[in-house]
Structure formats: structure tokens, C-alpha cells
N, C-alpha and C positions, 0 to 999 in steps of 0.2 A: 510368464505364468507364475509368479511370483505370490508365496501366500504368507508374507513376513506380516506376524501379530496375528493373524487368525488362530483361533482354536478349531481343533478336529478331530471331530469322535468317530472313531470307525468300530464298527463291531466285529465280531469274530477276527480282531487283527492279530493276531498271534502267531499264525504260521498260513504257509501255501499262500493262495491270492491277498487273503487280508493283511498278511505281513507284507507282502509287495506292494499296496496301496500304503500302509502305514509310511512304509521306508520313502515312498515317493516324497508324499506331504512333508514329512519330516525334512526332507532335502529341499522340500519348495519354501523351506522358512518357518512352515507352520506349527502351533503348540500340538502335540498330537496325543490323544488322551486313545487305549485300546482297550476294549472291555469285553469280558470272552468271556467261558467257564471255567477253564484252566490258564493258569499261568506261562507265557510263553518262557521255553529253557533259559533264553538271554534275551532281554528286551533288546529292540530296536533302539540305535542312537538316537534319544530326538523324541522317545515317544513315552508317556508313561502307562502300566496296567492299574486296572483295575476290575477284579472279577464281576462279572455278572451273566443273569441268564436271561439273556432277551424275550424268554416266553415268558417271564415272572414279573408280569404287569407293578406289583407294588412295588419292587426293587429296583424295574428301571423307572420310575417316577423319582423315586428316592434316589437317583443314580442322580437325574439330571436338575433335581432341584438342588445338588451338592452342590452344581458347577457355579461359577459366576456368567460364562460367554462361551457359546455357541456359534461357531459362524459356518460351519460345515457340519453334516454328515453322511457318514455312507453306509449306508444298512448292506454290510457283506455276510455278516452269520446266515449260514445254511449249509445246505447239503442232503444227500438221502444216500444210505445205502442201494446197491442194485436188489430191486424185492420186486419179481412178476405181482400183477395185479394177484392174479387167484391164488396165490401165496401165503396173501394175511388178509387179515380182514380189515373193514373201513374203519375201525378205530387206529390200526397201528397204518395207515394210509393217512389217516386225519392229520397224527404228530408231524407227519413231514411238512402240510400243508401248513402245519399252526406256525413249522418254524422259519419258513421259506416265505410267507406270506402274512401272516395277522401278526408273527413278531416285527415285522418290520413296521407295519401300523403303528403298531403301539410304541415301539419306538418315536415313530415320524411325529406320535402326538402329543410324547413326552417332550420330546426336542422343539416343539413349534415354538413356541413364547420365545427361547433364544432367538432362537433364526428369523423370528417376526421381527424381534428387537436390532437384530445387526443384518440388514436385510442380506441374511443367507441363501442357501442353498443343501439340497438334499440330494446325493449320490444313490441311485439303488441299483445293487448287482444283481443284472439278472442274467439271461441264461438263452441261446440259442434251441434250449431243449423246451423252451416256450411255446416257439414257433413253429416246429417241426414233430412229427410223433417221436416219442420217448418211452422205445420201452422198455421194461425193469424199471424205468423210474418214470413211470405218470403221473404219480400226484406228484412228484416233482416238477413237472414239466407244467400240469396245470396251474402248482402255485407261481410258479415263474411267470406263465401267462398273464396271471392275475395281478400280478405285481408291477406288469409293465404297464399293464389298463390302471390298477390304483395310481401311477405315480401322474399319469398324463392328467387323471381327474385331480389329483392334488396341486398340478401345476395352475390349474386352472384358480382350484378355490384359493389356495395358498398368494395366488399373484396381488400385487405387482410388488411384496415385499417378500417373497420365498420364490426360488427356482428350483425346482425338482425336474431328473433325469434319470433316463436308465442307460449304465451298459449293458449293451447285449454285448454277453464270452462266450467264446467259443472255446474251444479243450487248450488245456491249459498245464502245462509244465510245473507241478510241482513236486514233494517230497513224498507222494502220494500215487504218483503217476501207475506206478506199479503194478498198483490195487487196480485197476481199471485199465490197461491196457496190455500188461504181464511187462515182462523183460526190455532189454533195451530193442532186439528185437520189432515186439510190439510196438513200441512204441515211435520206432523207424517208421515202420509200415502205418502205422495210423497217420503221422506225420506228410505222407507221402501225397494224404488224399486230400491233403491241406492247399489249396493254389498258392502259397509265399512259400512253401517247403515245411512248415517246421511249426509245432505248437507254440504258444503264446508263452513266453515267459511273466512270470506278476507284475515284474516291473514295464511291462507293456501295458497291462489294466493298470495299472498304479498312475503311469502317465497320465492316461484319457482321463482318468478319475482326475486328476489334479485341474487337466484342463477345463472340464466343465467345471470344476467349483471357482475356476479362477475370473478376471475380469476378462479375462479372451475370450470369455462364454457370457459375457454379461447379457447378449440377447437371445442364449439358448435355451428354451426351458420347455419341456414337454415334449422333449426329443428322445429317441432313440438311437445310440450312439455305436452299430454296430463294430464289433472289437474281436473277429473270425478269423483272422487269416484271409479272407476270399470267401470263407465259407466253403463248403462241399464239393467238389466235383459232382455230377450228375451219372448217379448208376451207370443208366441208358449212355453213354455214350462209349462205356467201357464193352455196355455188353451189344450194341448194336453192331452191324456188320457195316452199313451201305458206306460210312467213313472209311474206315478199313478198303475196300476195295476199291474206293475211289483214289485212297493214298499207295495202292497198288497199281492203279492204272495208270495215274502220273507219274510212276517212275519208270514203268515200263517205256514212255516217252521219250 
């Protein structure tokens, strides 16, 4: 999975998942260009910044008409604070959606001409909270939805000179963890409901990400690339009884 001589723009690669995806590429060979809001404290060996705000249509046009070559990218900027629906209202509901989902568009359509040019591929981080209800963060979970639906329609238009994908992530280990799960604690326990034992560290998304842009993914495109741990344990099996007493009856045996 080798990406010697490519170029690749990841967004929001500054820190938490996006720095894990960046550090990947960069170890796979790759030129790696990151472009955020803020500056990350110490750049990545391997990767260069450059500010920008993926919701600011004329900026990222001017971003990517600067480059010379494109041959990846991975639309990772996002996130939502946790805000119940009845909370705020549908305008401060809309900004999560503009940035979780119509940034990455705009992105994907700034970037097209390179990646048409070097028949690339397109990464987009998405989000188990797609698929499952999300609450405190819904319009999050909807933009993610949406995002998994725009990438499969882009595969299709974009083909047979662009590959576009999504990871699906599930919860995820980073410098942030805290905000969202409290103490180490928490974060044991949340870990626990995980089937492989333990959240995702970045450089686990950084992998799969590297893998799909590489030639070991050359006939994947319009896949969803779940990246969970196992995903969820199932409530009901914790809170059902008839298992339990049947793992009572057999050792009564």
C-alpha cells in the first residue's frame, strides 16, 4: 500500500483523527498537504499546513487551483458539539450540516479536475452515527448519512477515472476523548461495549484510509469501509434474562 509520489490533501488534519490519517500517508510515501482553520502545534513529519476553512467556498477553490497534482483526498473536517435537537434552533442545526456534509462537496468539486487528471481517489470520513440514531448530535448523524449517500452517487458519476469511499468510524481515541466520555474511567467503560475491547486509535483510520486510496483498492469504489471495532454490543442481550438462565442451567449440569 505504497503511495510514493502521490500527493494528499486531507482536511482538518491537524490533530485527533485527521492527524492520524495525515501521519499514515505520510509514512506511505505520500506528498501530504493539511489544511484546517488553525495551525497544528507541530506539524506532522511528512506533511505540510496550510490554513483554510472548508465552508469558504471561494478559498477552497483558490486553495486547490494553487496545487499543481492531486491524487488523493480525504474530506475529515467535521464534528458537532453534543446540542439536544430542542436546544437551538435550525439555523445553528444547519452549520453542523454545512460542515459535515456540503463542505465536503465543495471540497470534492474543487479537487475533481486533479483527481480526473491523475485518476484518483476520494476518502470521506464518515461516521457510524449515520446509521444509527444520534442523539445530541442529529444533524450530525444526518449529515454523515448524507455523506455516505453523496459519496456512492459520486462514485458512480465521478467513474471510471475517480474512486470515491467512505469510512464508516466508530468512537475513537483521541486527545479529546475526555470531552465526550469524562475520565479514564469513562472511557474503560465505553471501551468495554466495544467487541475487540478498546476504541479505535487514528492510526487505525489512517490505515484503512491509506488503503483505500492505494492500488490494493484499485477495484473499490462506492464502498463503505466499516472501521467500528465490531460495532455495538446489542442492549437486549445484556438486559434479557432467558441467556442468563440458560448459562445457569448448564452449569448446574
Amino acid at each position: 500500500m505504497e503511495l510514493d509520489g502521490k500527493v494528499a490533501v486531507v482536511t482538518g488534519g491537524t490533530r485527533g483523527v485527521g492527524a492520524g490519517i495525515a501521519r499514515a500517508f505520510a509514512d506511505a510515501g505520500a506528498e501530504v498537504v493539511v489544511c484546517a482553520r488553525r495551525a497544528p502545534r507541530a506539524p506532522a513529519p511528512g506533511t505540510a499546513f496550510v490554513p483554510l476553512d472548508v465552508r469558504d467556498g471561494g478559498a477552497v477553490r483558490a486553495f486547490f487551483a494553487g496545487l499543481d497534482r492531486v491524487d488523493v483526498l480525504v474530506n475529515n473536517a467535521g464534528g458537532a458539539p453534543y446540542r439536544p435537537l430542542a436546544e437551538a434552533d435550525a439555523e445553528r442545526h444547519a452549520r453542523v450540516i454545512e460542515l459535515n456534509l456540503l463542505a465536503p462537496l465543495t471540497v470534492s468539486l474543487a479537487a475533481h479536475g486533479h483527481l480526473h487528471r491523475t485518476g484518483g481517489s476520494v476518502v470521506m470520513i464518515g461516521s457510524v452515527s449515520g446509521s444509527r440514531p444520534s442523539p445530541g448530535s442529529a444533524a450530525y448523524g444526518a449529515a454523515k448519512a448524507g455523506l455516505e449517500n453523496l459519496a456512492r452517487s459520486m462514485a458512480v458519476e465521478w467513474a471510471p477515472r475517480v474512486r470515491v469511499n467512505t469510512l464508516v468510524v466508530g468512537m475513537v481515541r483521541t486527545e479529546l476523548s475526555h470531552l465526550h466520555y469524562g475520565g479514564e474511567d469513562g472511557i474503560d467503560a465505553v471501551a468495554r461495549t466495544v467487541p475487540l475491547g478498546r476504541l479505535a486509535r487514528p492510526a487505525d483510520v489512517g490505515a484503512a484510509a491509506v488503503f483505500l486510496a492505494s492500488d490494493a483498492a484499485a477495484y473499490v469504489s462506492g464502498a463503505s469501509l466499516l472501521v467500528h471495532g465490531g460495532g455495538e454490543r446489542p442492549a437486549f442481550l445484556d438486559a434479557a434474562t432467558a441467556n442468563k438462565d440458560t448459562r445457569d442451567a448448564s452449569t448446574d449440569t
